[in-house]
N, C-alpha and C positions, 0 to 999 in steps of 0.2 A: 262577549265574543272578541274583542278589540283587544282586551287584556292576553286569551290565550293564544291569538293572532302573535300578541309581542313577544308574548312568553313563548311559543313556538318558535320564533325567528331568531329569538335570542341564545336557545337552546341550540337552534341549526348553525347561527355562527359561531359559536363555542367549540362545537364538534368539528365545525372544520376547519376551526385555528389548532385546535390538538391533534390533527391528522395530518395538518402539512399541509400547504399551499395546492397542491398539483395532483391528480388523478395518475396511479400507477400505470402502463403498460407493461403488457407481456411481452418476452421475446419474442423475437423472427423466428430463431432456429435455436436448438439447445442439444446439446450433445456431451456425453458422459465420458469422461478419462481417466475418470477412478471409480471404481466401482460398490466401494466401502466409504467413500469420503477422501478427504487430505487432510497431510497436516498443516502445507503450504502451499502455495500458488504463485507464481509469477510469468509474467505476459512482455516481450518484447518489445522493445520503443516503436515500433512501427503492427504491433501485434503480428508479426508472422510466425513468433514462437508463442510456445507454453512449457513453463517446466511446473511438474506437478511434483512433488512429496504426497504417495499413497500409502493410506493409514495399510493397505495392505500387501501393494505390491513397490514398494520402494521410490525410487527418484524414477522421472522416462523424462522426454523433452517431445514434443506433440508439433505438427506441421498444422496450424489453425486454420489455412486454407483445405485442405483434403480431411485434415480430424485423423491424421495418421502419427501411430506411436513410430517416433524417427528411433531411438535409442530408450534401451534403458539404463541408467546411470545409479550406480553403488558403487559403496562404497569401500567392501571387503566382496572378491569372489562367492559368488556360491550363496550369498544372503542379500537378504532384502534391506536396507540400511531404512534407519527412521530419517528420514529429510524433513527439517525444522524451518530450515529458511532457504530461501533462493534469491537470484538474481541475474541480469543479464549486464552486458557491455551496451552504453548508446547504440553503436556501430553495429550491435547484433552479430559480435564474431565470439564473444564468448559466454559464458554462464560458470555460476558460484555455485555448490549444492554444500551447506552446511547440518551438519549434526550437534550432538549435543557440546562438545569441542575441538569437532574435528571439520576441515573443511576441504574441497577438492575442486580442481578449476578445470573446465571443462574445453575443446574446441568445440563449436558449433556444427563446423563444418563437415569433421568425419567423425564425430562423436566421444574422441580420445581425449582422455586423463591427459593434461599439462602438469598437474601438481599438484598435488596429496599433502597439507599439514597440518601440524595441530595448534591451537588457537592459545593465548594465554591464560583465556577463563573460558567458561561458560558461553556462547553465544545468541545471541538473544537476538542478534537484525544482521543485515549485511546489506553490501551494495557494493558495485563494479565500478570501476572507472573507465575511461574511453579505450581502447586496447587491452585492457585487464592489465594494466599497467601497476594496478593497487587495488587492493579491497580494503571497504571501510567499515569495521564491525562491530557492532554494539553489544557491550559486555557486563557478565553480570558483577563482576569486580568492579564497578563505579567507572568505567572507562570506554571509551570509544578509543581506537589505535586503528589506523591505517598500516596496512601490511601489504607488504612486498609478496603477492599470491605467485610470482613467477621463481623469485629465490627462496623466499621465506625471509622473515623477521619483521620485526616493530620497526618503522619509519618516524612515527609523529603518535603523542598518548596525547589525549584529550580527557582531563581527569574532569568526573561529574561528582554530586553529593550523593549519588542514588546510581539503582543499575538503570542499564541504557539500551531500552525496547527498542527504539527508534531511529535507522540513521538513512541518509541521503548524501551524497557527492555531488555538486554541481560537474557539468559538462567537460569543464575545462582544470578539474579537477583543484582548481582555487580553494575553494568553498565546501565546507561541511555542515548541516542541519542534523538535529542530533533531539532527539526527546528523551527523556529519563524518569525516573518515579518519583522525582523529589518535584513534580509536578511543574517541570521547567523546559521549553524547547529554545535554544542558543545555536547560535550563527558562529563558525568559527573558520578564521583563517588558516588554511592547513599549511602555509609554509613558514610562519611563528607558532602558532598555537594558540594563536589571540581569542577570546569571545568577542567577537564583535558586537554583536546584540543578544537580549534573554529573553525571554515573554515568559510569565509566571499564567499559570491555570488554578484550577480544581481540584484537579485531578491527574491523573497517571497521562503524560501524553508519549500515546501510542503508536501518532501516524505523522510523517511530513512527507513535504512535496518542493521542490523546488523548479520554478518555471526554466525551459532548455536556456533563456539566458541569465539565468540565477539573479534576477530582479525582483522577482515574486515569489515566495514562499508559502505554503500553505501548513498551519502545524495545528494539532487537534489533539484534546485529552479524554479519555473513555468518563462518557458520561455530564463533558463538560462542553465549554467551547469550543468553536472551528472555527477559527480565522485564518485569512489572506492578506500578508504582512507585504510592507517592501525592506527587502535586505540591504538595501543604502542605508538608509533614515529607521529602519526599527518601526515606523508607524504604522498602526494598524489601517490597512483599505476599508476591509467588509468581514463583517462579521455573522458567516452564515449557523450559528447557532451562538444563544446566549441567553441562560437561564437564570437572569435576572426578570424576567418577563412569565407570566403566572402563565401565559399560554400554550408556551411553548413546550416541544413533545422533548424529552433526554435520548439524545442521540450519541451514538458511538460509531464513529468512523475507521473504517479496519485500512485501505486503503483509498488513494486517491495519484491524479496524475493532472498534467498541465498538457493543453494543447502546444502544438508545434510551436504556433505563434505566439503563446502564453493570455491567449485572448480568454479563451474559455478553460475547465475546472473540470474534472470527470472525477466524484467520490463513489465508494461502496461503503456501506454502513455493515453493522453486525447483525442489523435483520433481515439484509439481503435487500436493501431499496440501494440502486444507483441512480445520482441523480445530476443533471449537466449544470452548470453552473455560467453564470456568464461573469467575466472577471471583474468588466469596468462598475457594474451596476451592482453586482451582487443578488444576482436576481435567480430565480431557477429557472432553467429552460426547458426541462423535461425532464422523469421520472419513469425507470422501470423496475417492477421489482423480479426476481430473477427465478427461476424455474424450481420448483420443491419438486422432490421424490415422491412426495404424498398429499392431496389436499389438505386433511384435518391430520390432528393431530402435532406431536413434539419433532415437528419438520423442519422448524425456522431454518436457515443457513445464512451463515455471514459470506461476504463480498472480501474474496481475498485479495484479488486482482481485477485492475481495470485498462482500459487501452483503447484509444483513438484508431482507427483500423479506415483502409479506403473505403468500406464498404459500411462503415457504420462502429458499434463500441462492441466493445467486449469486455465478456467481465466474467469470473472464476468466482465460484462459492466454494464454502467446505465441504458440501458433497461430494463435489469434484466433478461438476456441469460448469461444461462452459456454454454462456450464453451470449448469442449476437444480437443485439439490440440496435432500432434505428429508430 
């Protein structure tokens, strides 16, 4: 009896070292903005927007307080545009809506085209800077380039060994965080073009984050590690996944964000688990997984977008649900 006591126990903490520390929640509230799915998602510095890429009715930008379509945004008259990536300005006065190499800058405020152009390759990531003063984009020609979205042209080329899924701009527009497929995420000075730091993975890294004072970095590869670096020294903090350890579940992190104060960590995975993170400790502080279409069945959805919001988190799947969690 004592034996299958142990063997019981042993079985039970096994199970819930492979499931993850924490007990999922359901959202508060969950509400649909596309109605087919997305192909992209992105969420506001302060979540007061959403701009969607719908797999069927094109780019809109969404007011997440009311759940009201503000605009819809394409990018030829009269057709619905495939919206691949998006992004906003810190400041929340503009948004990026990119295609397959074409991109268009948006005002926030009364919904109007700034500027319509075409990229040098392929675009694979994007990201705004403080006033849209520059977009930073990740390309499938092995390059990252910071481009002048207000005139047009290449400012600063950031050449990689592989294309480049993944990019980020610090605040102050300093600082670039960049992932690539040559299984590398690099720190780089955007007014030389220096790498400052590299961290090598596994795998494809897919997702970075850099905290709003660009000290802490967060860079992750599909399938592999997630770490929280510091951008000074290149040392790694905390490492919240690493499959050197037999117990551990393969995670893929699609996006992620840093609080205000850079204290806490907000990711979304590819199976639709967001989970809060505490920076100093590396600890999780809660877990929610996010609203499916359907209980059973080929429902999964990944976490495109996530956001710290007054009223609690948010966070965007490929469905195209957005879900408030607290």
């Amino acid at each position: 009896m004592a034996a299958a006591i142990r063997a019981s126990a042993t079985a039970a903490a096994l199970a819930a070292l492979l499931s993850g520390c924490g007990t999922a929640e359901e959202p508060t509230q969950w509400h649909e903005y596309a109605a087919r799915g997305a192909y992209t998602a992105a969420l506001s510095e302060q979540g007061r927007y959403a701009l969607i890429g719908s797999i069927e009715h094109g780019g809109s930008l969404w007011d997440t307080s009311r759940h009201t379509r503000l605009y819809s945004w394409n990018h030829r008259p009269g057709e619905f545009s495939i919206i691949a990536n998006g992004a906003f300005s810190p400041d929340e006065t503009f948004a990026v809506t990119a295609g397959l190499q074409e991109l268009t800058l948006w005002n926030l405020i009364d919904g109007t085209a700034v500027g319509y152009w075409s990229s040098p390759a392929e675009i694979l990531a994007a990201d705004l800077a403080a006033n849209a003063d520059s977009a930073l984009l990740g390309l499938a020609n092995h390059e990252a380039v910071l481009f002048d979205i207000k005139n047009g042209g290449v400012s600063r080329t950031l050449r990689h060994d592989a294309r480049v899924g993944a990019v980020t701009l610090s605040r102050d527009g300093r600082f670039a965080l960049t992932g690539s497929d040559a299984y590398r995420a690099s720190l780089w000075d955007i007014s030389s073009g220096e790498r400052l730091h590299s961290l090598e993975f596994g795998n494809i890294v897919d997702t970075v984050a850099l905290s709003p004072d660009a000290r802490l970095a967060f860079t992750s590869a599909s399938l592999d590690k997630a770490l929280i670096w510091d951008t000074r020294s290149g040392e790694v903090l905390q490492t919240l996944s690493d499959f050197s350890s037999l117990f551990q579940r393969r995670i893929s992190y699609l996006c992620a964000r840093f609080s205000a104060n850079g204290e806490q960590l907000l990711t979304g995975s590819a199976s639709g688990m967001v989970q809060l993170w505490d920076v100093a400790s590396g600890s999780e502080l809660k877990r929610w997984q996010v609203h499916k279409r359907a209980a059973y069945g080929p429902t999964s959805t990944g976490v495109y977008a996530v956001a710290f919001a007054g009223d609690g988190y948010y966070a965007i799947g490929s469905n195209g649900i957005i879900n408030l969690l607290r």
